[in-house]
C-alpha positions in Angstrom: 0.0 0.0 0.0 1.7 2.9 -1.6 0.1 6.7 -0.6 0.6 10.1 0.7 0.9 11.0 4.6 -2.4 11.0 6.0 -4.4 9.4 3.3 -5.6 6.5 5.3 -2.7 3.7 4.3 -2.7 2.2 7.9 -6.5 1.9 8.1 -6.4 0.1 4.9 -3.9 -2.4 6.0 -6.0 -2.6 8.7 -9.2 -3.2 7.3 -7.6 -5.5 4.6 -5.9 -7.5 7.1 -9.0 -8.1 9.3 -11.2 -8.6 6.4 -8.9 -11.9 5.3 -8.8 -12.8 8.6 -12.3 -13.1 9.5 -13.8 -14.2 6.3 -15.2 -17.8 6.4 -13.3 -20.7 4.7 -15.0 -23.5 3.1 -11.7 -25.7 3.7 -11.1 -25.7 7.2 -7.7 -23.9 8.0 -6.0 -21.6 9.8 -5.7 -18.4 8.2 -2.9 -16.0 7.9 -1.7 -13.2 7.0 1.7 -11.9 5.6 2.2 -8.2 6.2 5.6 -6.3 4.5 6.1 -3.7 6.6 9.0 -1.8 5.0 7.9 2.0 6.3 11.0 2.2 8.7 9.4 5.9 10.4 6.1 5.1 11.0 5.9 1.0 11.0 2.9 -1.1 11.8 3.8 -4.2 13.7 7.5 -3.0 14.8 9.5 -0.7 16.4 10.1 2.4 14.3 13.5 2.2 12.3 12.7 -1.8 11.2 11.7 -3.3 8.2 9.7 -6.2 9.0 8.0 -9.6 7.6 5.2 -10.6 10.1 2.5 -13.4 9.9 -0.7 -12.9 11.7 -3.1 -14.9 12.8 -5.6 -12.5 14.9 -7.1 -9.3 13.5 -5.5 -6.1 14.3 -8.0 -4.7 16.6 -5.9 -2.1 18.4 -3.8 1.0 17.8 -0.1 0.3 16.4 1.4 1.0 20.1 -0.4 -1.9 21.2 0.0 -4.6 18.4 3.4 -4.5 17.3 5.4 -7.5 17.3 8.4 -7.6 19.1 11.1 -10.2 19.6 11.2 -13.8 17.8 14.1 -14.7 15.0 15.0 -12.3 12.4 17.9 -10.9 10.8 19.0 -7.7 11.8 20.9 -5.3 9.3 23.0 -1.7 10.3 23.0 0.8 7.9 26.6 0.4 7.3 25.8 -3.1 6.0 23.1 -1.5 3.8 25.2 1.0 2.7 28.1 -1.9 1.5 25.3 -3.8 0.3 24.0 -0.9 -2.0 28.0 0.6 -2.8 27.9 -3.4 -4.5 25.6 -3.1 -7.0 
């Protein structure tokens, strides 16, 4: 979800993510959710100054303070490694 400031981009993840969530399957499964979250000032589900992969399972019912997702595995990147990275292609 690509927009302006203050267009509504969170609520739209938000009411897209919910929607999936809560919508009936015929095939009984668990559903889930993959959310990109690549908007290192204002994130959704992390701290600010991540990019983050996250898979939910439960609607996002809450404001972002309260349902961001903090700890588990991942790989963690400095900018001086992004900045090598990008100085290599």
């Amino acid at each position: 979800i690509c927009g302006a400031k203050g267009v509504g981009k969170s609520t739209c993840l938000r009411y897209v993510t919910n929607r999936l969530l809560s919508t009936q399957l015929t095939i009984k499964c668990k559903r889930q959710v993959a959310i990109l979250d690549v908007d290192c000032g204002q994130s959704e589900l992390s701290p600010p100054g991540m990019m983050t992969l996250t898979i939910l399972s439960r609607p996002l019912l809450s404001d972002p303070p309260l349902h961001m997702v903090c700890g588990g595995s991942g790989n963690h990147i400095s900018q001086q490694q992004t900045e090598d990275a990008i100085d290599q292609v």
